[in-house]
C-alpha positions in Angstrom: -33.5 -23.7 22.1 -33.2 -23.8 26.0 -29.6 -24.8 25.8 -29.0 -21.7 23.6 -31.3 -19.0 25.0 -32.6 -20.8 28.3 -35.8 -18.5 28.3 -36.3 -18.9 25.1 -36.6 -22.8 25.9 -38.8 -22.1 28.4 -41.1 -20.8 26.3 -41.1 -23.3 23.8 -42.1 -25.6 26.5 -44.8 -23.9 27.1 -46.2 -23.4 23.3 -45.8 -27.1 22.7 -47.8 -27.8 26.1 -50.5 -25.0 25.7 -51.5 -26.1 21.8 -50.9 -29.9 22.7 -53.8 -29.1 25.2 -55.9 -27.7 22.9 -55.6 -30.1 20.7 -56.5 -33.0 22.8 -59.5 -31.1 23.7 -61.0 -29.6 20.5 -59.9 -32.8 18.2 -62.1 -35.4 19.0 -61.0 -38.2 16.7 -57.4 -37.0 18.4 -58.7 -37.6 21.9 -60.8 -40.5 21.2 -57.3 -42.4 19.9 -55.7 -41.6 23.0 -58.3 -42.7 25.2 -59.2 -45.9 23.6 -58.6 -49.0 25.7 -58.5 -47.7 28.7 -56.2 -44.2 27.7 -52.9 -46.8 27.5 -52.0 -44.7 24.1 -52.4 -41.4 26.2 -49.6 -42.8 28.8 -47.7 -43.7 26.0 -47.8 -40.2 24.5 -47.5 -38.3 28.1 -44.5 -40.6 29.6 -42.7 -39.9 25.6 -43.3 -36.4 26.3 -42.3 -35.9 29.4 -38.9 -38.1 28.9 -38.5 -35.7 26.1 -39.1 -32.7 27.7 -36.7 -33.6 30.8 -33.9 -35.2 28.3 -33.9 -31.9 26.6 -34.1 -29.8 30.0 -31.0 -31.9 31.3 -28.7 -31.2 28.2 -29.6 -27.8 28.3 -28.9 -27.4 31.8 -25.4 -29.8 30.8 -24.6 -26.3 28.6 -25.3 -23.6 30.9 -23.3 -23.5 34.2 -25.4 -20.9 35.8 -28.9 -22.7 35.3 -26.6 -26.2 36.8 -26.3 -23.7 40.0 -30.2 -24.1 40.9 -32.0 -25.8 37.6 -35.5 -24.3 39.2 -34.7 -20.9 40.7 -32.5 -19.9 37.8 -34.5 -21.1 34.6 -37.2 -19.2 36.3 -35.2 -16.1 37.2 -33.9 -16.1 33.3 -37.3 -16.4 32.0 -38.4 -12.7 34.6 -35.2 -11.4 32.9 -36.1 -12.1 29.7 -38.9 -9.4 29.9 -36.7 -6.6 31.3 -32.9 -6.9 31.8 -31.1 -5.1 33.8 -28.3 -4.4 31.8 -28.2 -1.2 30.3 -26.0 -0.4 27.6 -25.8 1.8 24.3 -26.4 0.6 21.5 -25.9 1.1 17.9 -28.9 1.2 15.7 -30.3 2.9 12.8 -27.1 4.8 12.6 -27.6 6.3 16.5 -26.9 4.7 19.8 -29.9 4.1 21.4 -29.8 3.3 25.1 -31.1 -0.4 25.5 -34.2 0.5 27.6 -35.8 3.1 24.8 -35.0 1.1 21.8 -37.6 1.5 19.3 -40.3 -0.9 19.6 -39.7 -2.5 16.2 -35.8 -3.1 16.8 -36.1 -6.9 16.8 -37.8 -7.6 14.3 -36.0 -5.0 12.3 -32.8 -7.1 13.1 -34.7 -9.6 12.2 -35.3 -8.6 8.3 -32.1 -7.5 7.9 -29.8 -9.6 9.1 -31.8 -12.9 7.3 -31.7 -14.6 4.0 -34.5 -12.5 1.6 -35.6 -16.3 0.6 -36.5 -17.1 4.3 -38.4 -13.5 4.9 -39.9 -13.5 1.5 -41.4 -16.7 2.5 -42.5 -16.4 5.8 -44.7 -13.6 4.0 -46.1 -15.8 1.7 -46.9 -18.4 4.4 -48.6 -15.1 6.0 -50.5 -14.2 3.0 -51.6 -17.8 2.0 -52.9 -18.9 5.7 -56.0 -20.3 4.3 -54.6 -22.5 1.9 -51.8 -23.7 4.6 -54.8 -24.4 6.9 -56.9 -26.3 4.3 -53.7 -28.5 3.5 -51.9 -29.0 7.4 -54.7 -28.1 10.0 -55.9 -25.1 11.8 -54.0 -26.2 15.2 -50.8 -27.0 12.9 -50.4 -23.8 11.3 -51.4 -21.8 14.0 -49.0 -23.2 16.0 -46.2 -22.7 13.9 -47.2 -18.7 13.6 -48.0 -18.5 17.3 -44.5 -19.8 18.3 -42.5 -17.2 15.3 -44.4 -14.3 16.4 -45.9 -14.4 19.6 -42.5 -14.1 22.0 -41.6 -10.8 20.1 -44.9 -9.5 20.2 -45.0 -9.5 23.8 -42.1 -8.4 24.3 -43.0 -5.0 22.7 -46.1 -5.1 24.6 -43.8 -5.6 27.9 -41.6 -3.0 26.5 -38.7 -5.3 27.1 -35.0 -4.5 27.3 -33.1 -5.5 24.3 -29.4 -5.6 22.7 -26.8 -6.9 20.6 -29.0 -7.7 17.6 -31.8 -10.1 17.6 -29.9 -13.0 20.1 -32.0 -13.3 22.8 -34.7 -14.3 20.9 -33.2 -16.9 18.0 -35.6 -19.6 19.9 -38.4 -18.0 17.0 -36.2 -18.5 14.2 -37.1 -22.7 13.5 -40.7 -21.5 13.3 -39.9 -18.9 10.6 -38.0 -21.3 8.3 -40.6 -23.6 9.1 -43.3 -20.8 8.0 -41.2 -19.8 5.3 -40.8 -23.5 3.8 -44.5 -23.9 3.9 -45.3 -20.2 2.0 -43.2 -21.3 -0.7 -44.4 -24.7 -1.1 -48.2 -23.4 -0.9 -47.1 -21.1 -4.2 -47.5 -24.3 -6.4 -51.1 -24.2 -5.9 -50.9 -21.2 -9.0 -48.6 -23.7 -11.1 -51.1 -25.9 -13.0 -48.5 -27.7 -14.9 -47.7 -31.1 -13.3 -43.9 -30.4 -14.9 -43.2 -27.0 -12.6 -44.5 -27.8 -9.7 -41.0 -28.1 -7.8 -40.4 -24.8 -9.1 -41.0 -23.0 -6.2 -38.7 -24.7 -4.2 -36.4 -24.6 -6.8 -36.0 -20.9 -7.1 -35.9 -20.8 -2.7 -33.1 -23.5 -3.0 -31.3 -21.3 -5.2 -31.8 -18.0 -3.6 -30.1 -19.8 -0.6 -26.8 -20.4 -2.4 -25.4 -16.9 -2.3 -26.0 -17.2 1.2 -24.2 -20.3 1.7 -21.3 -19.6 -0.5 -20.9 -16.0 1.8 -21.2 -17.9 4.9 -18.4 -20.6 3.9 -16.3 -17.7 2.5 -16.7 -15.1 5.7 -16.1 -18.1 8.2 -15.4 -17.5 11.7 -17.1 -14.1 11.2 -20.1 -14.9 9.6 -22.0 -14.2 12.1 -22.2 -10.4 10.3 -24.3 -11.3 7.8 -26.4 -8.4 6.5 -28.9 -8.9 3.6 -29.6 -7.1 0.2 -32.1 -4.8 2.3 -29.2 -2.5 4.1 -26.6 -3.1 1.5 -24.7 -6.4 2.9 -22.2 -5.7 5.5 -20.9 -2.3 3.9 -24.1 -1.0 4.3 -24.7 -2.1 7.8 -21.4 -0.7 8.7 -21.6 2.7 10.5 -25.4 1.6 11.5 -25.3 -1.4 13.5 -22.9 -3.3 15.1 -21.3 -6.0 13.6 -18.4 -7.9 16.2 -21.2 -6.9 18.7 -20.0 -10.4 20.3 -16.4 -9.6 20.0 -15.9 -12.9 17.6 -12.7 -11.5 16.1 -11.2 -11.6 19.6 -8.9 -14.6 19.5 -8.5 -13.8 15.8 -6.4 -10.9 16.8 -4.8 -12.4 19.4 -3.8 -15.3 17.5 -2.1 -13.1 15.1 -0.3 -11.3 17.7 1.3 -14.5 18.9 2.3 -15.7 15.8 3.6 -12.2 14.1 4.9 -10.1 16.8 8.9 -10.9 18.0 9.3 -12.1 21.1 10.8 -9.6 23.8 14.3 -10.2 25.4 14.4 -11.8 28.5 12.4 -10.1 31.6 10.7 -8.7 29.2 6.7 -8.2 28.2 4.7 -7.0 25.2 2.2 -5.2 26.6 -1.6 -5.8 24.4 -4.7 -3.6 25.2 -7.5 -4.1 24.0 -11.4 -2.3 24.5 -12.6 -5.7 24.4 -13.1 -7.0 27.6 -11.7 -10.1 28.6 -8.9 -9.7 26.3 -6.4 -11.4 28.7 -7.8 -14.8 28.7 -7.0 -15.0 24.6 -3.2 -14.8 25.8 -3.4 -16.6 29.0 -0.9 -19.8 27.2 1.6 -16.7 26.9 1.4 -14.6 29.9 5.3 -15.2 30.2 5.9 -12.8 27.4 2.8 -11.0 26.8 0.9 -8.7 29.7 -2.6 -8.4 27.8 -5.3 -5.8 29.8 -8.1 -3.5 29.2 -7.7 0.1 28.1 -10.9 2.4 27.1 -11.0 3.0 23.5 -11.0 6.8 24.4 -8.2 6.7 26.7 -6.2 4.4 24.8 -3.6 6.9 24.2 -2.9 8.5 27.4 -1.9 5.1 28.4 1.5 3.2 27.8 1.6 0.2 25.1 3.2 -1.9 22.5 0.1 -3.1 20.9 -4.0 -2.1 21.0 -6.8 -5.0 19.9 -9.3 -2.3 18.9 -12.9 -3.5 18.3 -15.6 -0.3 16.9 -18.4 -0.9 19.9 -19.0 2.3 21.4 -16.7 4.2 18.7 -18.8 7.2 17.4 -21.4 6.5 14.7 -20.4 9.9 13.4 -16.6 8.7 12.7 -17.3 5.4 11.9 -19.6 7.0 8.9 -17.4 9.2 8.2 -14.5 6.7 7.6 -12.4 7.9 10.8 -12.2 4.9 12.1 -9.7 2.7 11.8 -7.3 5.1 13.9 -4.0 5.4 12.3 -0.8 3.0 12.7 -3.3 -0.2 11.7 -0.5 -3.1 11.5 -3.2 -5.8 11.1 -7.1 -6.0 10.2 -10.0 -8.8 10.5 -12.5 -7.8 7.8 -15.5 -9.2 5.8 -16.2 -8.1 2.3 -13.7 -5.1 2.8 -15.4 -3.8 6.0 -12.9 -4.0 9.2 -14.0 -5.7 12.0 -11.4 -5.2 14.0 -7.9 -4.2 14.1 -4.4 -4.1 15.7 -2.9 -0.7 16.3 1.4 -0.5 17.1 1.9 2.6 19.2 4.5 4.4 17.7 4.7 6.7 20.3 4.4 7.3 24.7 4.7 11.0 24.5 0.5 10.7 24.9 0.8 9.1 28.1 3.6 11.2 29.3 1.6 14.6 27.9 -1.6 13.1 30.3 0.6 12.8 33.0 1.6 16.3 32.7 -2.1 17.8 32.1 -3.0 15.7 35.2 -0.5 17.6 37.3 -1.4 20.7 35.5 2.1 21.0 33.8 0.6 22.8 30.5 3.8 23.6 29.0 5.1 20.1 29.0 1.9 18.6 28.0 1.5 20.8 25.2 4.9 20.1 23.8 4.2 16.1 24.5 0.6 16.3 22.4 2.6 18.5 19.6 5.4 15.3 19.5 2.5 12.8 19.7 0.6 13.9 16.9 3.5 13.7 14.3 3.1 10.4 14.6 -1.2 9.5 15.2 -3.4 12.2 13.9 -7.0 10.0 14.6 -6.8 10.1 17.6 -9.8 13.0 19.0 -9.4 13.0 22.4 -6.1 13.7 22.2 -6.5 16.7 20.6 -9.1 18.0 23.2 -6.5 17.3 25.7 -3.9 19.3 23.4 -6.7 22.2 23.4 -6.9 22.6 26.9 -3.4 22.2 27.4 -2.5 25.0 25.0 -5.6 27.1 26.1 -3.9 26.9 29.6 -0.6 28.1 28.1 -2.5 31.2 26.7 -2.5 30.2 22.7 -5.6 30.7 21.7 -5.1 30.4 18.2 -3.7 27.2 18.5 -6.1 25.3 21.0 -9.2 26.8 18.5 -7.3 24.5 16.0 -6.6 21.7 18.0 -9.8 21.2 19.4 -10.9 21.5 15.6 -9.2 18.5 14.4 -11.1 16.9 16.8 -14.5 17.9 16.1 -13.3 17.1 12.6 -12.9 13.2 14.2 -15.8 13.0 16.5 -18.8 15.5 14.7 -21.0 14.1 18.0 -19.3 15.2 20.6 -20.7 17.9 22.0 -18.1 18.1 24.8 -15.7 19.4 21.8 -18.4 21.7 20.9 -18.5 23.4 24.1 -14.8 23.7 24.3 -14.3 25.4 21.1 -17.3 27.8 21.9 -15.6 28.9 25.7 -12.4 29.2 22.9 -14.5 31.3 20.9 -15.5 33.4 23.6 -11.8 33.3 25.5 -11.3 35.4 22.0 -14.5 37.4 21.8 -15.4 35.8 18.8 -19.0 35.7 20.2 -20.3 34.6 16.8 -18.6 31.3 16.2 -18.8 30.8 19.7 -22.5 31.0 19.7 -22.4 28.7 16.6 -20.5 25.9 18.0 -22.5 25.9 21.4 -25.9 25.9 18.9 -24.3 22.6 17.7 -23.2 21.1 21.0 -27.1 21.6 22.2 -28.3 19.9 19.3 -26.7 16.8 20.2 -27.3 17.1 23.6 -31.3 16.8 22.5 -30.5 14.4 20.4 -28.6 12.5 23.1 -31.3 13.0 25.6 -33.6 11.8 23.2 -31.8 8.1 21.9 -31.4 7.8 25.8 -34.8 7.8 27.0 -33.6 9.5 30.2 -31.6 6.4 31.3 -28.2 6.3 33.2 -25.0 4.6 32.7 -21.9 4.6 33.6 
């Protein structure tokens, strides 16, 4: 656990310490064993301990160059962290983005039963409901332990109102404690089985309620890191609500398939790859010589210059990804599980967008306008394009046609109230004061919305 989520380690450390304590001190058939003949079994046990404890602090310090930096200081500083990050981010949850400082309080262990085998949940609440016969058969301090260590870290982290993102990662430390919980609920259901013959049914049935599981995981390999259980629907249900390639997994995927499937430029010559996932250009860094990879803004994607766009959802609108506007158009490749894209890569078939946002940024209207009209013959997904076409047609005094424009867009992005308020100045440019009283009524509602998810927090 340390070498995967260092405060998470940390903890451990101290839940194995603080209940090895206790038990020393309130078992005295434990603590007379140790002590006999003259405490050499308790040096035993402490110097085994300790050598474990270190062996397992050096190899997770072995997998985590910042903690090798100061292997004090920086544990330390990544358990303070652990409480309240300073990260702040949007996130998608519940089908909203959430900023990550006013999640609600239940989002990890939301995550947590619905992105986990029912088998494993379904036990842990058995374990839950039949305590008292796990305490009669393993010990008060055993159990305890075990329930302490699965639910104590995310209890106080509500309590601390912690920062939290990207799924349930930063605390997977618990998860050994809720198979362990969940194995022992299951196992304590034979107690109700009186015939000698059955009693291995209970395993039984968890055994086989893994398989699906398994069979998914083998099948969805390297992205099956998406699972979603039976609870929102798998990963089509999930999609639209949560993110999936919150990690960007699909990343060297894409770029794989770029390198394999895209010809090779003369001479002099590079294919130029963008990508909204950052840190795109180290996935091509073997083919720099013919391949200028770089990051581009999912929403400005288009008023730049490119051959190819890696395009990962994050951050895309819940409302179009619900509404199936997403993938954007000109799709030559996808990574999916079960049907659900995870990613894809976009060809641009046209630069007249970049050239048209040249021309809008010099305030050239008509030429802008006439770019947008070429560019959208040949991408009609694209929403801030049309905003731009809007205002660049408003500016050329056609009305009529930026009201449509700006339309399409809102037809793309339904939560965008910037579109909102353009169409309603349109509106009233026309002194259609009705609609334009309409579409700003919409534009506040997800303003309060907004303001709401964000908890009053600021990004950039």
């Amino acid at each position: 656990a340390f070498g995967v989520r260092s405060a998470g380690g940390i903890l451990l450390l101290g839940d194995v310490g603080l209940f090895l304590l206790l038990y020393y001190f309130f078992n005295k058939d434990f603590k007379a064993r140790l002590q006999a003949d003259n405490n050499r079994l308790l040096s035993r046990v402490l110097i085994s301990l300790f050598a474990a404890l270190l062996a397992g602090y050096i190899i997770g310090l072995i997998c985590w160059p910042w903690g090798l930096q100061s292997p004090i200081a920086h544990p330390l500083e990544s358990l303070k962290g652990m409480t309240n990050r300073e990260t702040y981010m949007r996130v998608l949850f519940d089908g909203s983005y959430y900023m990550n400082n006013a999640m609600p309080w239940y989002y990890e262990f939301k995550w947590i039963f619905i992105s986990n085998p029912l088998v494993v949940l379904v036990g842990v609440i058995l374990g839950l409901v039949l305590v008292t016969k796990l305490k009669r058969d393993y010990g008060l301090f055993f159990v305890g332990f075990v329930i302490f260590s699965a639910f104590f870290p995310l209890l106080y982290m509500i309590y601390k109102h912690s920062t939290v993102y990207d799924t349930w990662r930063h605390v997977f430390f618990v998860y050994p404690f809720w198979v362990i919980l969940a194995a022992l609920g299951w196992d304590a259901t034979r107690q109700f089985i009186k015939k000698e013959s059955l009693q291995l049914l209970p395993m039984g049935i968890a055994i086989l309620g893994l398989l699906p599981v398994v069979v998914w995981t083998v099948r969805s390999h390297p992205n099956q890191c998406v699972y979603f259980n039976e609870l929102v629907g798998g990963v089509k249900g999930a999609y639209g609500n949560y993110d999936l390639d919150y990690y960007q997994n699909t990343q060297k995927q894409q770029a794989e398939w770029i390198i394999h499937n895209i010809p090779h430029p003369p001479a002099g010559q590079r294919v130029k790859v963008r990508s909204n996932m950052s840190g795109m250009d180290n996935a091509f860094k073997a083919d720099s010589s013919w391949i200028d990879a770089g990051y581009t803004r999912y929403n400005d994607r288009n008023s730049k210059e490119w051959d190819y766009y890696i395009d990962n959802p994050r951050y895309v609108s819940a409302e179009a990804l619900q509404n199936d506007k997403w993938p954007p158009q000109n799709v030559v490749h996808t990574v999916s599980v079960d049907g659900v894209p995870l990613s894809v890569v976009i060809q641009q078939k046209s630069k007249a967008g970049a050239e048209a946002s040249a021309a809008l940024q010099r305030k050239d209207y008509i030429t802008a306008a006439q770019k947008y009209a070429e560019y959208v013959k040949t991408d009609t997904t694209d929403d801030n394009i049309y905003a731009d076409y809007a205002i660049a047609l408003a500016n050329t005094s056609q009305i009529d046609a930026a009201i449509g424009a700006i339309k399409r867009a809102t037809d793309i992005d339904a939560g965008n109230a910037q579109y909102f308020q353009i169409l309603a100045q349109l509106y009233q440019a026309k002194g259609d004061n009705a609609n334009a009283q309409q579409a700003n009524a919409a534009a506040q509602s997800i303003l309060l919305k907004q303001q709401e998810l964000q908890g009053g927090a600021q990004v950039e």
